[in-house]
C-alpha positions, 0 to 999 in steps of 0.5 A: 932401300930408301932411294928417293924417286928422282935417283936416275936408276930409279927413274930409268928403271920405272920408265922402262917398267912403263913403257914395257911391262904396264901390262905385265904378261906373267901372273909372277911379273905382275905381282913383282911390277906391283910391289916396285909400285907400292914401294914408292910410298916408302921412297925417301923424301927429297926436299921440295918433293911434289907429293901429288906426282908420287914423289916420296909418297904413292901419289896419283900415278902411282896409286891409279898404276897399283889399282890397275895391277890389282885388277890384273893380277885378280883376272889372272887367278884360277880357281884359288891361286896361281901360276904363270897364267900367261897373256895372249899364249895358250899355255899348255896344261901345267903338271898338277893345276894351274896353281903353283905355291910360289907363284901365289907366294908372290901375288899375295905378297904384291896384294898386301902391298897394295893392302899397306898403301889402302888398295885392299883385296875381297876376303874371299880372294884371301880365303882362296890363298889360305885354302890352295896354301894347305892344300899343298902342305905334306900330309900328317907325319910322326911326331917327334920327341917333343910332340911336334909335326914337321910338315912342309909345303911343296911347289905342287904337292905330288909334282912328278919332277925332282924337287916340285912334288916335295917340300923344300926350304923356299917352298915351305916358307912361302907357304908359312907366309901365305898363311900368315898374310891370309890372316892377317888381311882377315883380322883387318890388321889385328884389329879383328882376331876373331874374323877367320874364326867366324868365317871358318872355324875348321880352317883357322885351326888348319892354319895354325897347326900348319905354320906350327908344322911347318916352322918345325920343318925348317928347323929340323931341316936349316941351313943358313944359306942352301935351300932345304931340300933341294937336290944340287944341279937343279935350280936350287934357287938359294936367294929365293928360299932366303927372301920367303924364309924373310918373309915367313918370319917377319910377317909373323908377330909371334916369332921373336927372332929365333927359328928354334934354337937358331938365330937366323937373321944374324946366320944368313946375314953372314953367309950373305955378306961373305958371299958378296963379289967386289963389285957389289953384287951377289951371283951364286949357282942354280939360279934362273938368269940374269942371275946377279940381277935376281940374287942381288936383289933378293939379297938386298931383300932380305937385307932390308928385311922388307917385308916388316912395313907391310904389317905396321 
């Protein structure tokens, strides 16, 4: 949100991520280590900053600490995503593989982080997103009057808990984004729109159909502030579907600001706001703890609109 390094929350917080978590143990905590990382080259300056110690600008120790992540959370990967993938534990099998579309959600929002700052990704680790993200969208559906699919994306299709095995709201957006950063790390920032075609014709098709189907998915299926699709008394995780829903929009260079015929920013904005506490925090139900802590800052996320510098 603009703090600069030198704010002692700031400070504490990566002293504490350094000397606890340089290792993350999680695939989902190694992609979140690295996007803190990579956002301090976006940390306000401070005057008389040392741009050489990472001070409002990705100096040595940060950009030595976002390399070494990269490499750790590709060792992570399985066969074309991942999952929890869990450091010195056996993990026992996972229903439906060892990927999940959330999980590759995160990871590949911390690659294009890293991508923003200069530490890019094999195109093949890429076309491995794109290729797991539609392997997990609902199959063809009737069209409806207008012509149009609604197709959403589930956590892992076929999943035989409530709500895993189907599409919901968060899930649908995070794979509407990893569609959209796929392509966009393979065009080499637009500059090549040609890249994904000439490597795969079929799949770039399967791409575009996809996002189409599944952003008419959202707006049959909107709501400003609960997640689509969730049952209530699970973990309806209401600030995570608002972040990818961010992320899924603002990544996207077609969309205008709309959903449809909703405006969904200035929507979730004010259900965000009204839900506030007076301390300055957020805390709603069917969210894992701590929740204050995760639904204040998917909130501020969101808020921020975050996800628009990666793509400048």
């Amino acid at each position: 949100s603009g703090m600069p390094l030198r704010h002692p929350a700031v400070r504490r917080g990566f002293a504490y991520l350094e000397k606890h978590h340089r290792w993350p143990a999680t695939s989902p905590e190694t992609s979140m280590v690295l996007m803190a990382v990579t956002a301090t080259a976006h940390a306000a300056p401070v005057a008389g900053a040392d741009t050489s110690k990472g001070e409002g600008r990705l100096g040595a120790r940060y950009r030595g600490w976002a390399q070494d992540l990269v490499g750790h959370l590709l060792k992570k990967r399985s066969a074309t995503g991942w999952r929890y993938n869990y450091e010195g534990r056996r993990e026992p099998p996972q229903i439906g593989g060892p990927e999940d579309i959330i999980s590759t959600h995160l990871a590949a929002m911390a690659l294009l982080s890293a991508r923003s700052i200069g530490v890019k990704t094999r195109d093949d680790v890429w076309l491995d997103i794109l290729r797991y993200t539609l392997s997990q969208q609902e199959p063809s559906s009737r069209p409806d009057d207008a012509g149009r699919e609604h197709r959403g994306f589930a956590y892992v299709l076929g999943h035989n808990i409530a709500d895993e095995g189907k599409a919901t709201g968060g899930t649908t957006a995070c794979g509407i984004a990893n569609i959209l950063m796929a392509r966009y790390a393979l065009s080499d920032r637009g500059t090549r729109p040609e890249a994904l075609r000439t490597i795969d014709a079929t799949l770039d098709a399967r791409a575009r159909q996809g996002v189409s189907a599944a952003m008419a998915w959202l707006e049959a299926h909107w709501h400003p502030y609960e997640t689509p699709g969730k049952t209530r008394g699970s973990k309806v995780l209401h600030h995570h579907w608002l972040w990818a829903l961010e992320t899924a929009m603002d990544l996207n260079p077609l969309q205008p600001g709309r959903l449809g015929r909703y405006s969904w920013y200035s929507e979730i904005a004010d259900a965000l706001i009204g839900r506030q506490h007076d301390d300055g925090s957020w805390h709603s139900i069917g969210t894992w703890e701590p929740a204050g802590v995760l639904d204040t800052g998917l909130a501020i996320l969101f808020l921020e609109r975050a996800s628009r510098s990666l793509t400048r």
